[in-house]
LUMMIGU-36534 format. One record per residue (C-alpha): z, x, y; residue number from 1. Coordinates in steps of 0.25 Angstrom, whole numbers, plus 5000, padded with zeros to 4 digits. Last residue first. Example, Ala and Ser with C-alpha at 12.3 -4.5 7.8 and 13.67 -1.06 7.14 Angstrom:
<pts>
> w|u|v|seq
> 5029|5055|4996|2
> 5031|5049|4982|1
</pts>
This chain:
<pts>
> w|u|v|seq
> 5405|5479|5333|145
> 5416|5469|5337|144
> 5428|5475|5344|143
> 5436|5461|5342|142
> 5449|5457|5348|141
> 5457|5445|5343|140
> 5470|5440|5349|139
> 5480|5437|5341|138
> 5490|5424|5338|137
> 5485|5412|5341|136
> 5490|5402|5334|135
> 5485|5394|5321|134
> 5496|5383|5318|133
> 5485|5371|5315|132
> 5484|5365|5328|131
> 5482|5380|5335|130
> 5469|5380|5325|129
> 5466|5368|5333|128
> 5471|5372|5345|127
> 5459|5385|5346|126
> 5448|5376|5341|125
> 5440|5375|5354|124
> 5437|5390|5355|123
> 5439|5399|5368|122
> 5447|5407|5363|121
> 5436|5410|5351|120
> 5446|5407|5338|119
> 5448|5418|5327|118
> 5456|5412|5315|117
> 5467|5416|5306|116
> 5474|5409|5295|115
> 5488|5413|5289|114
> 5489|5413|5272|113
> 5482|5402|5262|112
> 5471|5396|5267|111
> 5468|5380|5261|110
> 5479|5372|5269|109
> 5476|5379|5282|108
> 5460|5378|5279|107
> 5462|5363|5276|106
> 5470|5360|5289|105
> 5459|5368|5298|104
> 5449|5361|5291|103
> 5455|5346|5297|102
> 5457|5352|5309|101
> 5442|5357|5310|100
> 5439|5343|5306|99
> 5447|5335|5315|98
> 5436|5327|5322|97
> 5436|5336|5335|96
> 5423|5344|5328|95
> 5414|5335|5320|94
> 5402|5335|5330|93
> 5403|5350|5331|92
> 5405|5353|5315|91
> 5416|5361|5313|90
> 5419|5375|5311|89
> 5429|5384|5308|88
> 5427|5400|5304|87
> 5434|5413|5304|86
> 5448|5405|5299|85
> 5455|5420|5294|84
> 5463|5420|5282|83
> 5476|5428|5278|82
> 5480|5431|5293|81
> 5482|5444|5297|80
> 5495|5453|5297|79
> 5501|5444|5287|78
> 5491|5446|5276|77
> 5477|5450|5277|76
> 5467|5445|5266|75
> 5458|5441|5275|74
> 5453|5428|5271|73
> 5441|5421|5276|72
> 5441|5407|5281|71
> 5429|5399|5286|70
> 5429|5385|5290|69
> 5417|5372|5290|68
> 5418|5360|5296|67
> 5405|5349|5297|66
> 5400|5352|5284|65
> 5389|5343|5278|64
> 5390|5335|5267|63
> 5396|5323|5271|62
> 5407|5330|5279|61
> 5410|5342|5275|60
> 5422|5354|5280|59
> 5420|5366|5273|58
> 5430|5377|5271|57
> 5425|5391|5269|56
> 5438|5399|5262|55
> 5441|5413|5261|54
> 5437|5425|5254|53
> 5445|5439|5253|52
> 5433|5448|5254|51
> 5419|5452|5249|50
> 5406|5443|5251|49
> 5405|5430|5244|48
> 5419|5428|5245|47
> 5419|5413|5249|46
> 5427|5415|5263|45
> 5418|5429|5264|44
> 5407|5423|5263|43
> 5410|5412|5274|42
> 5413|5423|5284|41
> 5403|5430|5280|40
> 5393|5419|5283|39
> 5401|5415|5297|38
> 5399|5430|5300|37
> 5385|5430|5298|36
> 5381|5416|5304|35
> 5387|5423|5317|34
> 5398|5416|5326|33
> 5395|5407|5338|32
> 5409|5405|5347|31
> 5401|5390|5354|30
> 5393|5385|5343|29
> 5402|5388|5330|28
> 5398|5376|5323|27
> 5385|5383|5319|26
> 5389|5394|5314|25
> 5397|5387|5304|24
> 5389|5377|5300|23
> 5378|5390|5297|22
> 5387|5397|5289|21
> 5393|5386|5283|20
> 5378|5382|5279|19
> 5376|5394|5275|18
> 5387|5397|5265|17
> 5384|5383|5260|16
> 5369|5388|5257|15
> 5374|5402|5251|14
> 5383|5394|5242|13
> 5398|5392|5245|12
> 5408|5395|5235|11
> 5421|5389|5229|10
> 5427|5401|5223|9
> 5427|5412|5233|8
> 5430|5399|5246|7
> 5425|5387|5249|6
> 5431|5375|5253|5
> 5426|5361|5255|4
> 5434|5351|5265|3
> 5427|5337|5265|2
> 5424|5325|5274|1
</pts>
C-alpha cells in the first residue's frame, strides 16, 4: 500500500483526473456530491484552473486506489483555516481497516497551516477527525443558489 501526492508540480493527467473523480463520486454513496464539483476540486489542488492549489493524495493498493483525499488552499490566515479537507474517501470494503486514519496522519504531516473540513451531521467519520485534534467549532449555513 502506497500514499502518491499530487499537487501543481506533480500532475494528474486527464485519465487520473477522471478516475479520482469518478472513485471519488462513487465512494460517497450515502451524502452524494456532483462529478463537477469533485473535478474542480481536484483541478484546483493541481492548479489547472486559477487559484492557490492544493494536494490530491492517493492511497493504492496493487494498482488501484482504494483512498483517495482532496485539499484545497485558501490562502486565509487566522481568521479561516489555511487548507480546507473537501474530500476523503475510502473504498467500501476497505473501510474500518485503518486507512482513512492512516491518510488523515499523512495529510497532517504534508499541510502546513490549520485544516478544515465540512462533515454531514450525520456522517460516520465525525470521531475520527475528533481522534486527530479537529473539533468542532462552527456551524455552517448555506443560501445556495
Amino acid at each position: 500500500m502506497i500514499i502518491k501526492t499530487f499537487d501543481a508540480f506533480s500532475r494528474l493527467s486527464i485519465i487520473e483526473i477522471n478516475k479520482v473523480t469518478n472513485f471519488i463520486s462513487d465512494s460517497y454513496t450515502r451524502f452524494r456530491e456532483t462529478k463537477t464539483a469533485i473535478r474542480k476540486s481536484i483541478l484546483y489542488a493541481t492548479k489547472e484552473i486559477s487559484g492557490l492549489g492544493g494536494f490530491v493524495f492517493l492511497v493504492e493498493h496493487n494498482n488501484a486506489i482504494i483512498a483517495a483525499a482532496v485539499v484545497n488552499k485558501t490562502g486565509m490566515h487566522e481568521y479561516l483555516a489555511e487548507n480546507i479537507l473537501v474530500y476523503l474517501a475510502v473504498k467500501e470494503e476497505y473501510r474500518r481497516q485503518g486507512i482513512g486514519d492512516m491518510l488523515v496522519k499523512h495529510i497532517l504531516l504534508y499541510c502546513k497551516g490549520d485544516i478544515s473540513i465540512h462533515i454531514h451531521k450525520d456522517s460516520n467519520v465525525i470521531e475520527l477527525f475528533e481522534k486527530h485534534g479537529f473539533k468542532p467549532r462552527n456551524i455552517e449555513m448555506r443560501l445556495t443558489r
